[in-house]
C-alpha positions, 0 to 999 in steps of 0.5 A: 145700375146699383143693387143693394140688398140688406139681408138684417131688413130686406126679406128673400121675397124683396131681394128676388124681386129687386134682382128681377125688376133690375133685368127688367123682368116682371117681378112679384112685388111682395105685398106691404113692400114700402120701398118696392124698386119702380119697374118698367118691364121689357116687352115680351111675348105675353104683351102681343095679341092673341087674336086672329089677324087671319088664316089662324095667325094671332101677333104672339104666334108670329113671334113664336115661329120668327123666335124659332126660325133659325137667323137666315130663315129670319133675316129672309122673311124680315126681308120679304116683309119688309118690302111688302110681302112681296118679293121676287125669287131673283130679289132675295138672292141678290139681297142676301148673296152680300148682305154684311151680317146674314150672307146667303148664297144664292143656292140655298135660299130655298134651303135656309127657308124650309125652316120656315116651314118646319117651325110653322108645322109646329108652331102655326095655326091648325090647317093648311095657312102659309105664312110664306108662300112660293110661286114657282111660276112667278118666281115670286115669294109673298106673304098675305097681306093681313100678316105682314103688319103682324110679322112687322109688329114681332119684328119690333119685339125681336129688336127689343128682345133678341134675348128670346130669339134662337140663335 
């Protein structure tokens, strides 16, 4: 992309807006503006819902806490979702022992997920919701069937704009 700016006809306001809606961002279009640049914004965060999908959890609250996650919590819960939000301890250890971009040995899947747990204290829903839950007897991760689409749907936006994620 080409940006030009002429600063003898283009006002601060133009050129701050006309940077802004190059990077894809949501720029504030000076009103009167005749040759204001065609934006399509990227998604975001404030594109989600807020309403409650269940247990407190809202779309844009997922996203929070996967954008929080540190990448291996990430990739297991993607994983878990992924399959239905169901998925036997053994599964995931198998999956992420080799997996080319997010090797996890077997050992610390337990570990790599308190994360989760952490990031739901301060970023989930008042009150004692889970988002993934372990059944040590089972042997078994799940997450609620209302919040997989959820987890889905911030999954999508995390593709969109890895920017936004913790790295």
């Amino acid at each position: 992309m080409r940006l030009t700016i002429d600063t003898e006809t283009d006002t601060y306001d133009e050129a701050i807006a006309a940077v802004q809606a190059a990077f894809g961002l949501r720029p504030v279009v000076p009103a009167g503006w005749l040759n204001a640049p065609a934006v399509e914004p990227r998604p975001g965060p404030e594109d989600l819902s807020t309403d409650d999908l269940g247990e407190g959890w809202s779309d844009r609250m997922l996203f929070e806490t996967v954008a929080a996650l540190v990448p291996g919590a990430r990739a297991v819960l993607r994983r878990i979702a992924d399959v239905g939000g169901s998925a036997s301890c053994g599964e995931v250890q198998r999956y992420f022992a080799d997996h080319p971009d997010t090797p996890i040995p077997p050992k610390s899947i337990g570990g790599t997920l308190t994360s989760i747990r952490a990031v739901r204290r301060r970023i989930g829903p008042d009150g004692p919701s889970m988002l993934l839950e372990r059944d040590d007897r089972a042997r078994l991760y799940r997450i609620e069937p209302v919040l997989v689409g959820g987890l889905q749907r911030a999954f999508v936006l995390a593709d969109a704009r890895p920017d936004l994620l913790r790295s």
